[in-house]
Every structure is written in C-alpha cells, then in structure tokens.
Biopython code that builds the backbone (N, CA, C, O; Angstrom):
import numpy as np
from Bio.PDB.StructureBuilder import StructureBuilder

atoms = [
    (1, "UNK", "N", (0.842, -1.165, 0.000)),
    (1, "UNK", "CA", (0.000, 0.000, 0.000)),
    (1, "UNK", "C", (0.891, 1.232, 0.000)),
    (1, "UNK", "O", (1.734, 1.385, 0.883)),
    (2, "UNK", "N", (0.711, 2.131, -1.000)),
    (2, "UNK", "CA", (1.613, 3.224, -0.839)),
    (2, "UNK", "C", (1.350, 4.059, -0.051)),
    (2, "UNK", "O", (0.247, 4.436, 0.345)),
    (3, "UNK", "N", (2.641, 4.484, 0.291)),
    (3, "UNK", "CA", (2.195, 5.515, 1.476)),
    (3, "UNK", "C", (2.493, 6.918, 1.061)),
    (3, "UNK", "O", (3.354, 7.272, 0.256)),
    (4, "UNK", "N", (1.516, 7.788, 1.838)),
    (4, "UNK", "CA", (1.480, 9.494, 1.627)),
    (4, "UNK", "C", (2.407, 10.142, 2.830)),
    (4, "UNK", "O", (2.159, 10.118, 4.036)),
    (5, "UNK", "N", (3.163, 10.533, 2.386)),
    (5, "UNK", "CA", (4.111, 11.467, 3.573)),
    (5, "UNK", "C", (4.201, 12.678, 3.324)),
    (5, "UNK", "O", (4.130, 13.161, 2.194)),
    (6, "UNK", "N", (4.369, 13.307, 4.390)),
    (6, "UNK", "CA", (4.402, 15.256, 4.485)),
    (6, "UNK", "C", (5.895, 15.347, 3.976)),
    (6, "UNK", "O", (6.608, 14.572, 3.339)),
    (7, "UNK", "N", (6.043, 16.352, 4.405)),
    (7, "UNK", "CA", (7.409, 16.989, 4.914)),
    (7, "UNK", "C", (8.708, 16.070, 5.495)),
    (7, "UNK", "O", (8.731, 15.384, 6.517)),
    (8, "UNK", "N", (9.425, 16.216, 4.830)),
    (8, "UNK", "CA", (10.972, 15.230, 6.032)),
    (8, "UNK", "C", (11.689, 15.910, 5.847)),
    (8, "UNK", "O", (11.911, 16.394, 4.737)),
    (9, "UNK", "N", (12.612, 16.312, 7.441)),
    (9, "UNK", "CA", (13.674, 16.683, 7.483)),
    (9, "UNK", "C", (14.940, 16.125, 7.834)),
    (9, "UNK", "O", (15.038, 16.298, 9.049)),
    (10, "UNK", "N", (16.161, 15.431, 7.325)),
    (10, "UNK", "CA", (17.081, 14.792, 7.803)),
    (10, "UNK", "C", (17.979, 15.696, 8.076)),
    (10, "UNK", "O", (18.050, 16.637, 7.286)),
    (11, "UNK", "N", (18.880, 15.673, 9.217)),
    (11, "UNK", "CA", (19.813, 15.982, 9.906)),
    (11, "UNK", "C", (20.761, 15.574, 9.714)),
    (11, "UNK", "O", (21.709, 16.360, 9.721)),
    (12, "UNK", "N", (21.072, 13.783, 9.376)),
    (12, "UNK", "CA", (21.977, 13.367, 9.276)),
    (12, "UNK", "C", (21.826, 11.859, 9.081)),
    (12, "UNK", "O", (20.921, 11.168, 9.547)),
    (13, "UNK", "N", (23.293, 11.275, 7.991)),
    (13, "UNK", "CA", (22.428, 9.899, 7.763)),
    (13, "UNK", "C", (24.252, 9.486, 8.211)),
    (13, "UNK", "O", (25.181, 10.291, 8.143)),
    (14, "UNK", "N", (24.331, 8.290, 8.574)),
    (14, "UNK", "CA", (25.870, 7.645, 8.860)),
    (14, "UNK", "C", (26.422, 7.227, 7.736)),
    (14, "UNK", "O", (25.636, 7.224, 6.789)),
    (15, "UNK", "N", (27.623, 6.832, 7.480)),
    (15, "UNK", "CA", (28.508, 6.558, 6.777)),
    (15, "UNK", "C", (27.749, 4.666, 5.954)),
    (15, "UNK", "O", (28.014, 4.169, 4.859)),
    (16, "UNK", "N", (26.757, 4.093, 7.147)),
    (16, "UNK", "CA", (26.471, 2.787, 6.663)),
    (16, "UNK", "C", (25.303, 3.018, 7.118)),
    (16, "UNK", "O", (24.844, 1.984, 7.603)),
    (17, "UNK", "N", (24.520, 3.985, 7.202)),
    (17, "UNK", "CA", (22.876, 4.077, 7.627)),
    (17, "UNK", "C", (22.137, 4.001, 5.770)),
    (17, "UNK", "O", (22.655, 3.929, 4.656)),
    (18, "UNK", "N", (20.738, 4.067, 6.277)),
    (18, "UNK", "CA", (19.660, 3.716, 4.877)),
    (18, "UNK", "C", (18.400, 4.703, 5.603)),
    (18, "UNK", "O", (17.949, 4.648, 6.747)),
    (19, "UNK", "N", (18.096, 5.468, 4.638)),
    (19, "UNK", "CA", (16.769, 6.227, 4.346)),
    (19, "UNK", "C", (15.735, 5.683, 3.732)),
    (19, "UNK", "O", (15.797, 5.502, 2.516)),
    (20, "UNK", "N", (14.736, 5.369, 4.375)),
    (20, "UNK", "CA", (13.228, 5.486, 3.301)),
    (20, "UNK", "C", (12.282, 5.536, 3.741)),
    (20, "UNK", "O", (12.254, 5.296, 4.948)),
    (21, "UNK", "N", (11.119, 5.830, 3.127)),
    (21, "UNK", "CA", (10.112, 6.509, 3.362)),
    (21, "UNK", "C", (8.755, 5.488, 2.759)),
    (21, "UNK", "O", (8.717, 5.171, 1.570)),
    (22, "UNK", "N", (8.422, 5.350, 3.066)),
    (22, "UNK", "CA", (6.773, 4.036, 2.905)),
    (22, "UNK", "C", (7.798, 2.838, 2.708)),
    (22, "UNK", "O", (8.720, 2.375, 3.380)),
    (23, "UNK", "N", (7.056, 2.468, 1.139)),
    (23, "UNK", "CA", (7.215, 0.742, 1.042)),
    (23, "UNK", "C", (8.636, 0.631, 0.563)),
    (23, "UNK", "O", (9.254, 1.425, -0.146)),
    (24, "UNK", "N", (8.989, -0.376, 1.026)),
    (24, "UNK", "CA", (10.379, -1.070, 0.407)),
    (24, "UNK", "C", (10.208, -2.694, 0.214)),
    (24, "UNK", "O", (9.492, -3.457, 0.863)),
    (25, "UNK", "N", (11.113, -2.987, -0.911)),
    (25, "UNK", "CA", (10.777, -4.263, -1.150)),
    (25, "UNK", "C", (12.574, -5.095, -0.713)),
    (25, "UNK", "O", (12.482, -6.287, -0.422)),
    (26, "UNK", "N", (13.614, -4.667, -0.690)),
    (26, "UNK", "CA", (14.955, -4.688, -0.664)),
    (26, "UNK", "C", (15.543, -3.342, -0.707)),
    (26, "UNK", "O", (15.462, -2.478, -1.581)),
    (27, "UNK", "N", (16.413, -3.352, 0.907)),
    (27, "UNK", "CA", (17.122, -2.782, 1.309)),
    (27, "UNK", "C", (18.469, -3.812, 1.383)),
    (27, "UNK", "O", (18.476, -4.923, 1.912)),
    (28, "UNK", "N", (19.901, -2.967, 0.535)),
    (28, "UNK", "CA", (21.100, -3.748, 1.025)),
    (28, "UNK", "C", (21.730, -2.751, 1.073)),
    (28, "UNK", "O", (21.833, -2.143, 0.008)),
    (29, "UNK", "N", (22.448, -2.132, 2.375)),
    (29, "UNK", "CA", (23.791, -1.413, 1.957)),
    (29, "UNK", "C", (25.340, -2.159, 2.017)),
    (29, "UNK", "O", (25.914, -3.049, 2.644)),
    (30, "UNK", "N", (25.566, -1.332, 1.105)),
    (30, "UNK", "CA", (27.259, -2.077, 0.936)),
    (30, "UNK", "C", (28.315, -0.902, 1.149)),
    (30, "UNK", "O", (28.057, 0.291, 0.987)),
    (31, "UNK", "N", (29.634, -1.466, 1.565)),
    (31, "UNK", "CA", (30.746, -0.967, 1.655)),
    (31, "UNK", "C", (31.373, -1.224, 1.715)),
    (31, "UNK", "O", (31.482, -2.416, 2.002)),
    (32, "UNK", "N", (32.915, -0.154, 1.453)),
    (32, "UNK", "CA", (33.888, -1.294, 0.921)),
    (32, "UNK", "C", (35.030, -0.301, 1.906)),
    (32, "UNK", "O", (34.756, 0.832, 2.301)),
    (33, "UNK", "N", (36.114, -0.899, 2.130)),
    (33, "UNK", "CA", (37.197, -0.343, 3.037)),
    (33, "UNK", "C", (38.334, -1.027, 2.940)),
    (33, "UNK", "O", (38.428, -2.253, 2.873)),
    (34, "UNK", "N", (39.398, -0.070, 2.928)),
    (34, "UNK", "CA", (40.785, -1.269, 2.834)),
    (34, "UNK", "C", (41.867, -0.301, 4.124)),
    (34, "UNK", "O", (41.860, 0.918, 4.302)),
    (35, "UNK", "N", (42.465, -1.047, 4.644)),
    (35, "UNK", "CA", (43.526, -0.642, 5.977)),
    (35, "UNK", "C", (44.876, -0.899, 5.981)),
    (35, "UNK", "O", (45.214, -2.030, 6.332)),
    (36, "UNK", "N", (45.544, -0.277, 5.738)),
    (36, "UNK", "CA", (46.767, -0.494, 6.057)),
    (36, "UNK", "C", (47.081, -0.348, 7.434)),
    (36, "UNK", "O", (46.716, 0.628, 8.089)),
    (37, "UNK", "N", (47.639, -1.137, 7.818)),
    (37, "UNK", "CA", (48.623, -0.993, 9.173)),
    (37, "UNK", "C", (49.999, -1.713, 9.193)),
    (37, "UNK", "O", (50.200, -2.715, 8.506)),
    (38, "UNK", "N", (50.945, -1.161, 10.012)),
    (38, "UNK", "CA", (51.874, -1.098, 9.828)),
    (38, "UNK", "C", (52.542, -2.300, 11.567)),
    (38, "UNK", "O", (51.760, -2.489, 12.499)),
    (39, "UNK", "N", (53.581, -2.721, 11.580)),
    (39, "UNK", "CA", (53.704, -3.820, 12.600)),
    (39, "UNK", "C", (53.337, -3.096, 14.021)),
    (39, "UNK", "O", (53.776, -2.017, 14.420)),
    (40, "UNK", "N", (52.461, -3.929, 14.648)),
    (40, "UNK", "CA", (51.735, -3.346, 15.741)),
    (40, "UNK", "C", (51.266, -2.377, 16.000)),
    (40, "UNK", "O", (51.599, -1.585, 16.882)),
    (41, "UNK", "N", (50.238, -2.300, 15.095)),
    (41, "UNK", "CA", (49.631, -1.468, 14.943)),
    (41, "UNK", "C", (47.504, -1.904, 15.637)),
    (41, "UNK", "O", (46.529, -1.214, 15.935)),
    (42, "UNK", "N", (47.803, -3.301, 15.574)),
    (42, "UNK", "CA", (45.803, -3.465, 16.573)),
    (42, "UNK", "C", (46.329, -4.097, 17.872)),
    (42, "UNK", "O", (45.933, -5.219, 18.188)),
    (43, "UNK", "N", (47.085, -3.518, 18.531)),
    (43, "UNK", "CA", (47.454, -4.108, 19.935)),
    (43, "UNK", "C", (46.270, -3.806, 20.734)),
    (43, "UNK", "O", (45.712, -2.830, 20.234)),
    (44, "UNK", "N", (45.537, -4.313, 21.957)),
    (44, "UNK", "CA", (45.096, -4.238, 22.600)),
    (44, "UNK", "C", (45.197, -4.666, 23.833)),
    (44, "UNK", "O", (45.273, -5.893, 23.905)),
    (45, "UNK", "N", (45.231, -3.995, 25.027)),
    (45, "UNK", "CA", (45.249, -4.843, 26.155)),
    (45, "UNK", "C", (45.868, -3.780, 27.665)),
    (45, "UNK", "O", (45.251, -2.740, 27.897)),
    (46, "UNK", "N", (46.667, -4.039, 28.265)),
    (46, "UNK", "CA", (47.700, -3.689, 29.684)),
    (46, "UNK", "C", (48.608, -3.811, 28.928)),
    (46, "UNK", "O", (48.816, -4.798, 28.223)),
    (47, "UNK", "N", (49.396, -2.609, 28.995)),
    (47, "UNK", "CA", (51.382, -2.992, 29.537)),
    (47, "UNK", "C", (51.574, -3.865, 28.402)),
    (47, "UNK", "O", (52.007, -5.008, 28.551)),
    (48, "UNK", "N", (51.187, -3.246, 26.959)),
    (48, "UNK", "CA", (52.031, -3.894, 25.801)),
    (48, "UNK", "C", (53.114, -2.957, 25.538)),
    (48, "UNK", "O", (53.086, -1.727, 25.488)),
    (49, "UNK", "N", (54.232, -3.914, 25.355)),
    (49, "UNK", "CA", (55.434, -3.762, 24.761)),
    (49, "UNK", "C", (55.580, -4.105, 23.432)),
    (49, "UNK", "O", (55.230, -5.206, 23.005)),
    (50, "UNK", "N", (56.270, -2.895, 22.472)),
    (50, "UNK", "CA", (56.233, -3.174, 21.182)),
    (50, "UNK", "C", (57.397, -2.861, 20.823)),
    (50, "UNK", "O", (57.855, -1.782, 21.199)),
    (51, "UNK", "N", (58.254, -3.838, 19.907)),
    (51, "UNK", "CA", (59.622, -3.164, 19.384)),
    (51, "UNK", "C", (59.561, -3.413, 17.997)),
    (51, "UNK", "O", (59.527, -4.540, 17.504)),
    (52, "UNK", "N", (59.546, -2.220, 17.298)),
    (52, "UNK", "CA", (59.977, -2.543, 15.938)),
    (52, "UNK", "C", (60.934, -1.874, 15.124)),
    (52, "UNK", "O", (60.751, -0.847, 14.470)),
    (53, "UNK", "N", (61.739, -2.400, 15.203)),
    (53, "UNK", "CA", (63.038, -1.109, 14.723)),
    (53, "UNK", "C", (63.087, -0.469, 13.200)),
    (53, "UNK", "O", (63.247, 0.708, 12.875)),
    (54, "UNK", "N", (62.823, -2.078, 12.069)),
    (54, "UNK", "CA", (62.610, -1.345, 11.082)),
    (54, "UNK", "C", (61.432, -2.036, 10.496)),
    (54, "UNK", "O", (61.523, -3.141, 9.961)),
    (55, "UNK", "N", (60.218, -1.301, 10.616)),
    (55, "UNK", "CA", (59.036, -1.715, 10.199)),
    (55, "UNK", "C", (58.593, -0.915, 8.729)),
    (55, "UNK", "O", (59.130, 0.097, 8.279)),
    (56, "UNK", "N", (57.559, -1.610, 8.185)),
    (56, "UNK", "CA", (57.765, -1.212, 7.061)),
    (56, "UNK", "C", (56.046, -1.691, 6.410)),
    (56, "UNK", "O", (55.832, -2.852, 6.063)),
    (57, "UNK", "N", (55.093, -0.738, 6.344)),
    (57, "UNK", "CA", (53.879, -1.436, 5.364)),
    (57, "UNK", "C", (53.714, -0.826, 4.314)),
    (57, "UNK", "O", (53.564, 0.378, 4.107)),
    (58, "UNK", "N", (53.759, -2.099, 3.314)),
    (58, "UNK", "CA", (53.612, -2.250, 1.966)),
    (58, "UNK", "C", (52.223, -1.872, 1.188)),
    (58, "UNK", "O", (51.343, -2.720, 1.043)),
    (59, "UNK", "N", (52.132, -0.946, 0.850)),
    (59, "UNK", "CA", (50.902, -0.288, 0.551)),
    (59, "UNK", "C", (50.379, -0.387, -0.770)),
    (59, "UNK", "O", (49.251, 0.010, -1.063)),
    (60, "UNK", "N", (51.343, -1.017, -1.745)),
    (60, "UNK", "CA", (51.342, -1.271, -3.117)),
    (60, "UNK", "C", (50.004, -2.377, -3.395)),
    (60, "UNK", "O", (49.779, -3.410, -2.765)),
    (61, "UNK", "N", (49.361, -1.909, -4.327)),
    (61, "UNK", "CA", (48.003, -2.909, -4.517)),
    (61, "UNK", "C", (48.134, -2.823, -6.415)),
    (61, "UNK", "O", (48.189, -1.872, -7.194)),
    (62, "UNK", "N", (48.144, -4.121, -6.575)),
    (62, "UNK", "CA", (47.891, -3.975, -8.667)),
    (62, "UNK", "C", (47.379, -3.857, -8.610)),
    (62, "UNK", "O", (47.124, -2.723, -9.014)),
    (63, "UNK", "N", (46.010, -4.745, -7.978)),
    (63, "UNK", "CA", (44.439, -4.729, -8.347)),
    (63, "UNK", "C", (44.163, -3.665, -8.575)),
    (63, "UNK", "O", (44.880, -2.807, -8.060)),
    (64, "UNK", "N", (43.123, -3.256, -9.355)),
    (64, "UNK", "CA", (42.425, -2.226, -9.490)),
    (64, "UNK", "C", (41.040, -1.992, -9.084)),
    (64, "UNK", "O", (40.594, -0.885, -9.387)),
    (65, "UNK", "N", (40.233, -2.828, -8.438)),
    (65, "UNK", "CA", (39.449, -3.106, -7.421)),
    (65, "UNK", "C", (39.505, -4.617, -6.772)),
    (65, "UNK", "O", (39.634, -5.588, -7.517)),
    (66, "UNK", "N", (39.404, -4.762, -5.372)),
    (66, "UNK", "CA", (39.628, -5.368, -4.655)),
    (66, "UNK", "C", (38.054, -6.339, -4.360)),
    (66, "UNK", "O", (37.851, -7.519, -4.075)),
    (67, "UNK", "N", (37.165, -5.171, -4.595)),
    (67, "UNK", "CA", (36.223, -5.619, -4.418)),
    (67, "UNK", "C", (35.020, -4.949, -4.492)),
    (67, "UNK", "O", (34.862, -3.960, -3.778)),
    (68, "UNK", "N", (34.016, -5.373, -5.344)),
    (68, "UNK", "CA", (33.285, -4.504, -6.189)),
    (68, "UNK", "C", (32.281, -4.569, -5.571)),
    (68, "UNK", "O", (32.041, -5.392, -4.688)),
    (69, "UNK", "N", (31.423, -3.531, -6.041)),
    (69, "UNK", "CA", (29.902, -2.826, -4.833)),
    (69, "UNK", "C", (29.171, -3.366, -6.192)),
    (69, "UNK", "O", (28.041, -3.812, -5.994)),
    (70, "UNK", "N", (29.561, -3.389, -7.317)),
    (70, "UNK", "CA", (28.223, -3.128, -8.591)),
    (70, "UNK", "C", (27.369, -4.381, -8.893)),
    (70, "UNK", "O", (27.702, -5.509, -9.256)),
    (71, "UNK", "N", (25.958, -3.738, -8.584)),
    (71, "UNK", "CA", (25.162, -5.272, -8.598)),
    (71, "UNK", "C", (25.037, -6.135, -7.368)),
    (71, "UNK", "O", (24.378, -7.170, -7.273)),
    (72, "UNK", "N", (25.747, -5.571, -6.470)),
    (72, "UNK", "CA", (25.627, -6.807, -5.056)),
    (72, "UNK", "C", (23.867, -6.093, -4.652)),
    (72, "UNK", "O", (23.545, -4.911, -4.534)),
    (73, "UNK", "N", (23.228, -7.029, -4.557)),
    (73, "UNK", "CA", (22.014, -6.860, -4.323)),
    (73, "UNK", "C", (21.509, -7.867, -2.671)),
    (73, "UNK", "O", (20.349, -7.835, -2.260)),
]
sb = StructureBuilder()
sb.init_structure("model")
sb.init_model(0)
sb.init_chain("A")
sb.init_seg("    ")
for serial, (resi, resn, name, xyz) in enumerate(atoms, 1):
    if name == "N":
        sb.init_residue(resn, " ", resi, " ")
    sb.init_atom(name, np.array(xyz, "f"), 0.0, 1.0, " ", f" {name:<3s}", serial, name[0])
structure = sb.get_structure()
C-alpha cells in the first residue's frame, strides 16, 4: 500500500545508515574499506610492549578493485 508522507527533514544519515520513506521491497547497503597498518599497529590490552626497529607497510596494490559494490544486491 503506498504511502502518503508530508514533509521530512534529515539531519543526518551515517557513513552505513539507509533512508526510506513508505514501502520497500529490498534494502542492502554495501561498503567497501581497505587498511593499512603497519607492525603493531591493533594491539590491545595492559602494559604492551612493542619493538619494531625497522618496520615497514607495503601499501602497493595492482588490483584495481579489490572488491566490487556493482550489482551486489
């Protein structure tokens, strides 16, 4: 049943949020992200000790997409 709506005002939508308004039949959001980090770099915890004297991240990618958004339904 379609629906009749007034007025909307958005403020703000997130980086992985979805808008809509009456009927939906499929909602998917997608996203894509890539991270470099470098040696010890997701430590977590107490009283970590880290030594890295010569660290080094390799940031070089051939690919030319890693991984594609088009069509993922």
């Amino acid at each position: 049943m379609p629906a009749i709506v007034g007025a909307v005002n958005v403020n703000s939508i997130g980086n992985s949020g979805i808008f809509h308004i009456g009927d939906v039949f499929q909602m998917s959001p997608t996203s894509v992200a890539k991270t470099f980090a470098g040696a010890g770099s997701f430590n977590t915890g107490d009283a970590i000790t880290v030594s890295n004297t010569n660290s080094q991240t390799n940031t070089y990618d051939q690919d030319v997409a890693d991984q594609p958004v088009a069509l993922n339904a």
